[in-house]
VOVO-376718 format. One record per residue (C-alpha): x, y, z; residue number from 1. Coordinates in steps of 0.1 Angstrom, whole numbers, plus 2048, in hexadecimal, padded with zeros to 3 digits. Example, Ala and Ser with C-alpha at 12.3 -4.5 7.8 and 13.67 -1.06 7.14 Angstrom:
REM VOVO-376718
> X Y Z n
> 87B 7D3 84E 1
> 889 7F5 847 2
***
This chain:
REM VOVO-376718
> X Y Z n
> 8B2 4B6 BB8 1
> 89F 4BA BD5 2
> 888 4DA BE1 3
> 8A5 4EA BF9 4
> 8BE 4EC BDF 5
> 8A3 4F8 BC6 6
> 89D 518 BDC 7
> 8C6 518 BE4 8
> 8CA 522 BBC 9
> 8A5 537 BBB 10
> 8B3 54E BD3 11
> 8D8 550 BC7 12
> 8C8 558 BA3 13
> 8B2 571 BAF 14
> 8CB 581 BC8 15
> 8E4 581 BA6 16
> 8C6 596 B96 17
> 8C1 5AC BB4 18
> 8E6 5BA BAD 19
> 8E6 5B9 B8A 20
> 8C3 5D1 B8C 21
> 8D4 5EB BA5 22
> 8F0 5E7 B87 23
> 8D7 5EF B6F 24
> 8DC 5D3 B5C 25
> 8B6 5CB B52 26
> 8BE 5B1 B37 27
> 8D2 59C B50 28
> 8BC 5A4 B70 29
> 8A0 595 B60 30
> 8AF 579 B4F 31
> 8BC 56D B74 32
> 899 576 B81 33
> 88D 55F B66 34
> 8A8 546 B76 35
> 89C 548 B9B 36
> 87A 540 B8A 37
> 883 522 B7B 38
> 88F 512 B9C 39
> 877 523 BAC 40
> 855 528 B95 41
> 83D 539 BB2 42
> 85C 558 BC0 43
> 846 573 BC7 44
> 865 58A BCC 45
> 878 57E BAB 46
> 858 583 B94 47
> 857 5A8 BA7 48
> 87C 5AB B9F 49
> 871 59F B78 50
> 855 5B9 B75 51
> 868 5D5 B84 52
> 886 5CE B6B 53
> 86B 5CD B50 54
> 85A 5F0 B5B 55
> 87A 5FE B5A 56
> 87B 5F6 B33 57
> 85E 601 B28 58
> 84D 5DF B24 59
> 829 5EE B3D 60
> 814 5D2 B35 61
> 830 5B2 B3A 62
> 83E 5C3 B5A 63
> 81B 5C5 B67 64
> 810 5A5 B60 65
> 82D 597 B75 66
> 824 5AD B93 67
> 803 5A0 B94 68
> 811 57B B8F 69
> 824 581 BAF 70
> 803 58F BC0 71
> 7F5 573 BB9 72
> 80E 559 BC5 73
> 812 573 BE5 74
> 7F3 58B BE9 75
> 802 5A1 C06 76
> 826 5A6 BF9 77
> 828 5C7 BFB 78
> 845 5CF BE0 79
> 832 5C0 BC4 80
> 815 5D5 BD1 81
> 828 5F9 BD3 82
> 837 5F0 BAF 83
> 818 5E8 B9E 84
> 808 606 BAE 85
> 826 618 BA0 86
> 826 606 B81 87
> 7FE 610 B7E 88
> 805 637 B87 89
> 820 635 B69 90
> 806 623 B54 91
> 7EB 640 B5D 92
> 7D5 625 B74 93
> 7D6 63F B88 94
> 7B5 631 B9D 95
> 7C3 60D B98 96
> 7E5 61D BAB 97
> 7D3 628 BCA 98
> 7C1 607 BD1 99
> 7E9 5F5 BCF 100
> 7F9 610 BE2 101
> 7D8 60A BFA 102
> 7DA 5E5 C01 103
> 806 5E9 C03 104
> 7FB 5FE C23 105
> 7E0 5E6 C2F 106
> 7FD 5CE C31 107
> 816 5EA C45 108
> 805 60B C4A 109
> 829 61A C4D 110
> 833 60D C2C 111
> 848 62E C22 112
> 846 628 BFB 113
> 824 622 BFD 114
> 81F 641 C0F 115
> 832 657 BFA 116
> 823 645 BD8 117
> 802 653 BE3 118
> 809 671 BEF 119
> 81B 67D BCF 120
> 7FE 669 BB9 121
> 7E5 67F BCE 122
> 7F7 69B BC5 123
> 7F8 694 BA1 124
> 7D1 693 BA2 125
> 7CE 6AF BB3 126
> 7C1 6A5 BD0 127
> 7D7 6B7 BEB 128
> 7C8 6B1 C08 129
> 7CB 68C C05 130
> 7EE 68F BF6 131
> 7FA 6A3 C13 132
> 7EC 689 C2B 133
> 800 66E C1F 134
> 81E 683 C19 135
> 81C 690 C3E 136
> 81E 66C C49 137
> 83C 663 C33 138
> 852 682 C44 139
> 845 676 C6A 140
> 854 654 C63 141
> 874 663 C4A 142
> 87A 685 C59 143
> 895 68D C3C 144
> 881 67B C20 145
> 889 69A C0B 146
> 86C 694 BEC 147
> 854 691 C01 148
> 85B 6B6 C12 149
> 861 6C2 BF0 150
> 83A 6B2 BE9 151
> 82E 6C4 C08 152
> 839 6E4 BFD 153
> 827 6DE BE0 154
> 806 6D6 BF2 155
> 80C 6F0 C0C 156
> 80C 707 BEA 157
> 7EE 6F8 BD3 158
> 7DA 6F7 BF9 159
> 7E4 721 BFC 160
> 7FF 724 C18 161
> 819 72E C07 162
> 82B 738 C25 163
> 828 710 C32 164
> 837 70A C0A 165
> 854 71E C0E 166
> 85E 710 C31 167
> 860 6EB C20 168
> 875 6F9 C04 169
> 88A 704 C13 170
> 891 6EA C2B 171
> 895 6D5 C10 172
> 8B2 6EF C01 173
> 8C3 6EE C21 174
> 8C7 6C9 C29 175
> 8D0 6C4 C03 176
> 8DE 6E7 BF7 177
> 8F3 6D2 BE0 178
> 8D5 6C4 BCB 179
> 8C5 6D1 BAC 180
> 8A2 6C4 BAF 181
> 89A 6D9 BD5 182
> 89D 6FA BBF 183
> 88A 6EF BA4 184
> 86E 6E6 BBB 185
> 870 705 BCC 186
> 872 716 BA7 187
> 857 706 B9C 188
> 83C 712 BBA 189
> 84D 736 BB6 190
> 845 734 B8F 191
> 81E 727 B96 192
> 81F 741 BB6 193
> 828 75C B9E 194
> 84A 769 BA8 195
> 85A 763 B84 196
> 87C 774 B90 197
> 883 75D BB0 198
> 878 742 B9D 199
> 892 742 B82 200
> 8AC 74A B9B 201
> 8A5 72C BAE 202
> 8A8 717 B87 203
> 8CA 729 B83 204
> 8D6 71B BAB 205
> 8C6 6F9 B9B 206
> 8E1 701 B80 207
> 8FB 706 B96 208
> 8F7 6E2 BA7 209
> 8F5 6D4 B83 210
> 8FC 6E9 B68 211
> 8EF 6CD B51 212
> 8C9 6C8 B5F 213
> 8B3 6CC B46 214
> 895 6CE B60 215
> 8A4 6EC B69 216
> 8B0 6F7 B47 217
> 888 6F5 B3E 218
> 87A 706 B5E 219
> 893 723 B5A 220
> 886 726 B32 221
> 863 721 B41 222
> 86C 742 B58 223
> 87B 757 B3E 224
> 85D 750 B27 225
> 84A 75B B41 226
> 85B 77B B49 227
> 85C 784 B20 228
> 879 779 B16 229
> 86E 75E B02 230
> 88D 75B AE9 231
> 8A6 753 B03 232
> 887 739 B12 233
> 885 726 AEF 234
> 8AE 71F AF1 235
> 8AD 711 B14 236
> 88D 6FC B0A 237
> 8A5 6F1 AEB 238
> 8C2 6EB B06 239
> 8AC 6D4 B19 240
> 89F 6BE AFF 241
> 8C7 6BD AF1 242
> 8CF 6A8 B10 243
> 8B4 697 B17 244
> 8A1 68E AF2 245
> 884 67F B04 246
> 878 69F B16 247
> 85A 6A4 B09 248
> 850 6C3 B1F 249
> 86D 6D5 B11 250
> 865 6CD AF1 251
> 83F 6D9 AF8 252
> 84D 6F7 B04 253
> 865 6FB AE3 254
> 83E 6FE AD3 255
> 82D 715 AEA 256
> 84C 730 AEB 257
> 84E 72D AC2 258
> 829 732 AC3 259
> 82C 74E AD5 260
> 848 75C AC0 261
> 82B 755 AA1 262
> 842 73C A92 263
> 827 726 A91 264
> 836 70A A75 265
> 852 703 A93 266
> 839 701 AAC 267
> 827 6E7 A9E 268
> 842 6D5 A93 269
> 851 6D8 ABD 270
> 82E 6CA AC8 271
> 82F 6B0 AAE 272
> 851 6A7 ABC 273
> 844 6A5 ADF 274
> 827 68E AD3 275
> 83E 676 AC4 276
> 854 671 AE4 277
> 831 66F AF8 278
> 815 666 AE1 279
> 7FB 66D AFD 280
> 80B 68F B08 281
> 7EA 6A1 B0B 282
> 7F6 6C7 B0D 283
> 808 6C4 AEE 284
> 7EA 6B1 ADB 285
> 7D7 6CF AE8 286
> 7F4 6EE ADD 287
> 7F4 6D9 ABA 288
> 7CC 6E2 AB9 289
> 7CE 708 AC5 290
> 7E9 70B AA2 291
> 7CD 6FC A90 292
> 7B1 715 A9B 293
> 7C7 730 A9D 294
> 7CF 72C A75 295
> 7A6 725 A71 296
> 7A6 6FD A6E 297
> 78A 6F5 A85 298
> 78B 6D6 A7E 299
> 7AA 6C8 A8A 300
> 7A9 6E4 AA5 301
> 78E 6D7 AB6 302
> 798 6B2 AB5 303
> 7B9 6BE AC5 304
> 7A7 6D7 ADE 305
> 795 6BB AEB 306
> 7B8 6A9 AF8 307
> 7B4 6C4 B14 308
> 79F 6A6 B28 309
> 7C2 692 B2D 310
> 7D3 6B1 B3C 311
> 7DA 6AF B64 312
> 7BF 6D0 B6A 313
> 7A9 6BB B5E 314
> 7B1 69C B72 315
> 79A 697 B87 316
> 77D 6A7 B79 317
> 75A 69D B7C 318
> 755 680 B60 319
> 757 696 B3E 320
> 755 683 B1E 321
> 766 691 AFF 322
> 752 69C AE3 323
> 757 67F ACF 324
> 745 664 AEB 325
> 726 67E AEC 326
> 712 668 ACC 327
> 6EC 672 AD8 328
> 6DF 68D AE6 329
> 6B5 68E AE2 330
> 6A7 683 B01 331
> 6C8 684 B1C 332
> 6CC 697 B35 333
> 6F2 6AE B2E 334
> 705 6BD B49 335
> 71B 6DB B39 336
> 73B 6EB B49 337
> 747 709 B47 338
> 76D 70B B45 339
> 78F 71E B41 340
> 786 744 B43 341
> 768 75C B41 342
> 76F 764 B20 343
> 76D 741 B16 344
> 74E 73A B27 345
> 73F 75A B17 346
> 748 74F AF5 347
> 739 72C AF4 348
> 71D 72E B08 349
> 70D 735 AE9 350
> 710 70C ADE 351
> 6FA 704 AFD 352
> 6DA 70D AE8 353
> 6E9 6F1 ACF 354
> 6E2 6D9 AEA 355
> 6C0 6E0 AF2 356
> 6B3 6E2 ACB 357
> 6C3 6C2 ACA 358
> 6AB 6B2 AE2 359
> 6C5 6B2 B04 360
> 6B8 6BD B21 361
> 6D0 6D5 B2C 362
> 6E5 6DD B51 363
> 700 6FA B51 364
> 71C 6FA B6B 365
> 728 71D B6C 366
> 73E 736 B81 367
> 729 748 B96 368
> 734 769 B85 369
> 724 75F B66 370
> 705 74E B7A 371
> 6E9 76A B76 372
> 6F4 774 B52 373
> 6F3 756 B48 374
> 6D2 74D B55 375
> 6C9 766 B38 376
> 6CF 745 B1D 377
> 6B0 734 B16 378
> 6A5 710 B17 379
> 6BF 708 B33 380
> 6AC 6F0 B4C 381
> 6C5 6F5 B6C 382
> 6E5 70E B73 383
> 6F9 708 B90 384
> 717 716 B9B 385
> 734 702 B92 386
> 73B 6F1 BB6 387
> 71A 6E7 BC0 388
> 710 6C6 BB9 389
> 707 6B8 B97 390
> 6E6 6A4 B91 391
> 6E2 688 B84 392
> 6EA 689 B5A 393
> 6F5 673 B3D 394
> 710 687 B34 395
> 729 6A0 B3C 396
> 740 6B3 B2A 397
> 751 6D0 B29 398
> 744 6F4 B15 399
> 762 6F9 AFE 400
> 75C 6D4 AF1 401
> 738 6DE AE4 402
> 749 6EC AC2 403
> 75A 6CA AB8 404
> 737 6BB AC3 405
> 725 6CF AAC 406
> 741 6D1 A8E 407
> 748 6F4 A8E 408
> 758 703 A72 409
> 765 724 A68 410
> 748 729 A52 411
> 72E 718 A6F 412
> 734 72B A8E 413
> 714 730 A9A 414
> 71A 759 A9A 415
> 6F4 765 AA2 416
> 6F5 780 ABA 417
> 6E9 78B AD1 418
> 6E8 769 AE5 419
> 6ED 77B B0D 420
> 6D0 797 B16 421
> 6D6 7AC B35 422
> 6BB 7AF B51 423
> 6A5 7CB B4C 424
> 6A4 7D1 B6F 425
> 6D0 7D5 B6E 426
> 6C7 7EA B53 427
> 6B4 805 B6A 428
> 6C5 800 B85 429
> 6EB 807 B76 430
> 6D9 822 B5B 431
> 6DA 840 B72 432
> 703 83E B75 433
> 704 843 B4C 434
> 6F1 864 B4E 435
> 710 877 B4F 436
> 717 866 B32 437
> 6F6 877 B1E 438
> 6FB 882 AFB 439
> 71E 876 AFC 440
> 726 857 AEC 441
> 729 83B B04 442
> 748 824 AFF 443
> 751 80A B19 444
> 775 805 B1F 445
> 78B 7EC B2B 446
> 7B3 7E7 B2F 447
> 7BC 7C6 B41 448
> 7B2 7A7 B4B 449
> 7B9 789 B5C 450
> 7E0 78D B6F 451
> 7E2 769 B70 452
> 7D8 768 B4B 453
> 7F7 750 B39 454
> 7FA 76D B1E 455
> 7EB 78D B34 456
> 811 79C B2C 457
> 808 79E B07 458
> 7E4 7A6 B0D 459
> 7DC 7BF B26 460
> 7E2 7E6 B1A 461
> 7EF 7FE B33 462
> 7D3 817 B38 463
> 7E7 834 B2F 464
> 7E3 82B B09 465
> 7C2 837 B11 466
> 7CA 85A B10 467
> 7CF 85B AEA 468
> 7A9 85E AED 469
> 7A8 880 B01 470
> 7A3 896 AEA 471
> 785 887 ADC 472
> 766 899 AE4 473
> 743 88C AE2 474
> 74F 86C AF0 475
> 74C 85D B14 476
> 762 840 B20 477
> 751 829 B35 478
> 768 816 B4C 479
> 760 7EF B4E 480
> 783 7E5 B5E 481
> 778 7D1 B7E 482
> 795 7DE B9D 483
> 7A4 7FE B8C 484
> 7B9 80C B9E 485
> 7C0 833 BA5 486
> 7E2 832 B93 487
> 7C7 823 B72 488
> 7A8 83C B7A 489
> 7C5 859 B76 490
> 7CC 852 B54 491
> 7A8 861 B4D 492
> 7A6 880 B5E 493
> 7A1 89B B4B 494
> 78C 883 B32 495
> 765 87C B2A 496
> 769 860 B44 497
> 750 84A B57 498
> 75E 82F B71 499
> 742 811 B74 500
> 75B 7F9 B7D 501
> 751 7FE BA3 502
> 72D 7EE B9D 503
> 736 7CF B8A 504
> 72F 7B7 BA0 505
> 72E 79D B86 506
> 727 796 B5F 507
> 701 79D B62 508
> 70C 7C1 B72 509
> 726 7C4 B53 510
> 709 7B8 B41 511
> 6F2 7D6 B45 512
> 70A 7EF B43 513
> 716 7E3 B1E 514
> 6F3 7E4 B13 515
> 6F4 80A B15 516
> 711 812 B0A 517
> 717 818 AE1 518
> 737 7FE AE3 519
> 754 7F3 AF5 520
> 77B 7F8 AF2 521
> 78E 7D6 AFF 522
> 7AD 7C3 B02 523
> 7A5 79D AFF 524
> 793 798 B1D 525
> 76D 78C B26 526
> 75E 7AB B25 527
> 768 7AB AFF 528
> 756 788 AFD 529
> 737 794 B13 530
> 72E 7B5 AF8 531
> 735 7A1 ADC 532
> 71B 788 AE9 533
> 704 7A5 AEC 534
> 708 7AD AC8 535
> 715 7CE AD5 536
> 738 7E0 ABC 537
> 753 7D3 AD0 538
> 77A 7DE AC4 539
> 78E 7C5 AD3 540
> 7B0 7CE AD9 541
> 7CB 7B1 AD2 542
> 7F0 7AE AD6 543
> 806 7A1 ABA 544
> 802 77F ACF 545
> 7DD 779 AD2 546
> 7C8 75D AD6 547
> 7BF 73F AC1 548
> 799 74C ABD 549
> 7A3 76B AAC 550
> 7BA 755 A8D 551
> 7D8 76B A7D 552
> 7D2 78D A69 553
> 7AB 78F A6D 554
> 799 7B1 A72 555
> 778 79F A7E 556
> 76F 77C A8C 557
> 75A 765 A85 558
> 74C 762 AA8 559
> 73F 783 AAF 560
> 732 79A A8F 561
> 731 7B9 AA3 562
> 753 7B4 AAB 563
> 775 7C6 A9A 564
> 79B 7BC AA1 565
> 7B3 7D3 AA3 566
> 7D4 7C7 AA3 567
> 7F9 7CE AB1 568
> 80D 7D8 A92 569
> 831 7CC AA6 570
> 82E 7BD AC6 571
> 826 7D7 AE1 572
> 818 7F4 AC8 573
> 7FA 7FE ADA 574
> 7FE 820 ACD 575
> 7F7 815 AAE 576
> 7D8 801 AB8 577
> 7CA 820 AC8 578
> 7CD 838 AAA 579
> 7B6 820 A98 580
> 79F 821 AB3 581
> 79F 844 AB6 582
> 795 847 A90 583
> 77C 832 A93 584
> 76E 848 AAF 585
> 773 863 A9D 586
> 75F 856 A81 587
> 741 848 A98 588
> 740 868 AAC 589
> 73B 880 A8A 590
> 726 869 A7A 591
> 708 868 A99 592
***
């Protein structure tokens, strides 16, 4: 059989597994790949055909391997390069991806796949400018090329004009009114933007296209959840998972809205569930480890705390190790980062003084909030504010793995306080203000914090739960609430009441005010964490949803020894919360 005829039946196998693929008929597409292959043993476009078929079930390593078999026979075809890249991004080769998508457009620069594959893997890393470069140039060359608006939109958001965002939207919605996945995009950057009501109404138009989508189904329970109703949230998280088995967000979700209806036996069991469908699922690896420390089992808490690495916030990040590739510490040089909130940073700052009697030589990243308090904590070689650039070091990682570093347990938290000091010179400076405040007890109060907070509806207080204290006398409530407002200041008039919230510039302001005052009155926020790291009485008001660091039915934490809890009775019951802390007012007041 000569060569001609050879090719003749290559390319009527292959062209028979071309339509059986668009079929989706994998088993046969690939067995007339193999065909074409047989005729024809160096087919760059059949082995591309093979490896695409074999990405499509599952089989990541085989269906790679054949891409790069037809790189090989062909270096510059540019399908096997755009479906190894893709291959690679599904893989999590996420650098590997970029140099494939890279050398596709070396080959033709207005190679549209290769243009949108980067954008959206640029996006996925969170690097927007870049993502919104390449996605620019796949709309110039596709003008209706509807994903790749929808991706702008979501650049235009992460980047901060949300005004750009919305325009892209919808576009999107009006060339495709008809289509489910335009609303949820728009749903999703008005659920990250904030605007929890528009954002479930664009889930229920989703809805409307296709009654049956469980990405909307999810993103509407995600909204509700958000906006309290968390029961209704937990069936349409169910709903979701009920038609499509492999979601493993919904079935994350399922965990985190049990959790935060304290049914925390189901919740583990959902992010279990979620685990099992995606064994390298990082977020619920990381909820399965908050259930864990929030029932007092450090030890599996911190493991799964420290799956936070593999979550996309993270992505990106300079190179952090987990706690478990840190094996030597005397004699290296340790760059430490602060992370999450204030409050977090607050609380663990503590472990850096592990480091150094360990022998590291120690660098602290920090929020420049936090920069001159913390400058307070000795044997710290270098601070620098968290963007400026890091020197040299032989390790990084991040401050909330230093507990799984240096096996904490409930009965080893390192709970010596004071461990932050003020600055004397604060001190004087911010002393004068409190003389109003002579002969009066001196209690520092606070009400809310972060808006943006995940949980801020459970745990700020409104202020006007304050004026159960007003008929108190020989007290005077020292306001530490950063931005009151007037409508908040009014609650107090009438009262003992001294606003300092107008000169806290920042924590080592806070700082010195907290070190002359008798104790503070807080809802979970970082000035709680701040007095307690003074080793000054701190009553820390918590919701019947708290957080993992304060456990389940605890009156005092192992963290902070100066510290009390006072907790919700039924979800909501401030009133409650503030009769206790009125008593014990009461009691300090007639007993000084």
């Amino acid at each position: 059989m000569n060569a001609n005829h050879q090719d003749s039946e290559a390319q009527k196998a292959f062209r028979r597994g071309q339509s059986l693929h668009e079929q989706g008929q994998l088993d046969p597409a690939i067995h007339q790949y193999q065909q074409a292959l047989q005729h024809h043993p160096q087919f760059p476009e059949a082995l591309t055909g093979w490896g695409r078929a074999l990405l499509s079930q599952g089989q990541v390593d085989e269906g790679l391997g054949k891409l790069v078999d037809a790189l090989q026979i062909q270096p510059d075809h540019v399908d096997a390069l755009v479906y190894l890249a893709q291959g690679l991004v599904d893989a999590g080769q996420q650098e590997d991806a970029i140099q494939f998508f890279l050398r596709a457009l070396d080959v033709d620069s207005d190679l549209v796949a290769a243009l949108h594959g980067l954008g959206r893997l640029f996006f996925s890393l969170g690097r927007w400018k870049e993502a919104g470069d390449y996605l620019r140039r796949v709309v110039e060359r596709v003008p209706d090329h509807l994903d790749a608006w929808s991706c702008l939109g979501m650049v235009s958001q992460r980047l901060g004009d949300w005004n750009a965002a919305e325009a892209m939207f919808r576009h999107v919605l009006r060339v495709q009114p008809e289509v489910s996945r335009g609303y949820n995009n728009f749903g999703s950057a008005l659920l990250e933007r904030g605007d929890l009501a528009e954002a479930a109404r664009q889930f229920q138009h989703a809805l409307v296209c296709r009654p049956d989508d469980p990405l909307a189904i999810n993103n509407l329970g995600v909204a509700w959840q958000k906006m309290g109703d968390v029961a209704s949230a937990l069936e349409q998280f169910r709903l979701a998972l009920q038609l499509k088995p492999d979601y493993f967000e919904a079935a994350n979700n399922m965990g985190l809205a049990c959790q935060e209806l304290g049914r925390l036996d189901d919740a583990l069991e959902c992010f279990r569930l979620a685990q099992r469908i995606k064994p390298d699922f990082a977020d619920a690896h990381f909820n399965e480890g908050v259930i864990w420390l929030t029932r007092g089992d450090f030890a599996r808490g911190w493991r799964g705390y420290e799956w936070r690495l593999g979550m996309p916030k993270y992505r990106g990040h300079r190179i952090l190790k987990p706690a478990w590739e840190v094996t030597r510490l005397a004699g290296r040089r340790v760059l430490v980062y602060c992370e999450q909130g204030f409050g977090d940073n607050l609380q663990f700052i503590r472990y850096v003084g592990h480091l150094v009697r360990a022998g590291a030589t120690v660098v602290v990243a920090c929020p420049g909030a936090l920069a001159r308090l913390f400058a307070t904590v000795p044997g710290v070689a270098h601070w620098m504010v968290d963007d400026a650039p890091a020197p040299e070091c032989d390790d990084h990682i991040l401050l909330l793995s230093l507990p799984l570093l240096f096996d904490t347990g409930l009965k080893t938290v390192p709970a010596v306080v004071p461990y932050l000091w003020p600055d004397p010179v604060l001190v004087e400076r911010l002393g004068h203000r409190l003389a109003r405040c002579a002969g009066l007890l001196k209690i520092g109060v606070v009400w809310r914090g972060n808006p943006e907070h995940l949980m801020d509806r459970h745990r700020s207080m409104p202020p006007e739960f304050f004026s159960r204290l007003s008929d108190l006398e020989g007290c005077c409530l020292v306001g530490l609430q950063k931005g009151a407002t007037a409508v908040e200041l009014e609650v107090f008039a009438g009262m003992q009441f001294l606003d300092m919230g107008d000169v806290l510039g920042d924590f080592a302001d806070t700082a010195a005010v907290v070190a002359q005052l008798d104790g503070v009155i807080a809802v979970d926020t970082a000035v709680a964490h701040l007095a307690g790291a003074m080793g000054k009485p701190v009553w820390l008001l918590l919701s019947v949803v708290s957080d993992w660091r304060w456990m389940l039915d605890r009156e005092e934490t192992p963290w902070y020894p100066t510290m009390r809890l006072l907790r919700q009775s039924s979800l909501g019951d401030w009133s409650g919360v503030m009769d206790r802390v009125k008593g014990v007012l009461d009691h300090m007041i007639h007993s000084t």
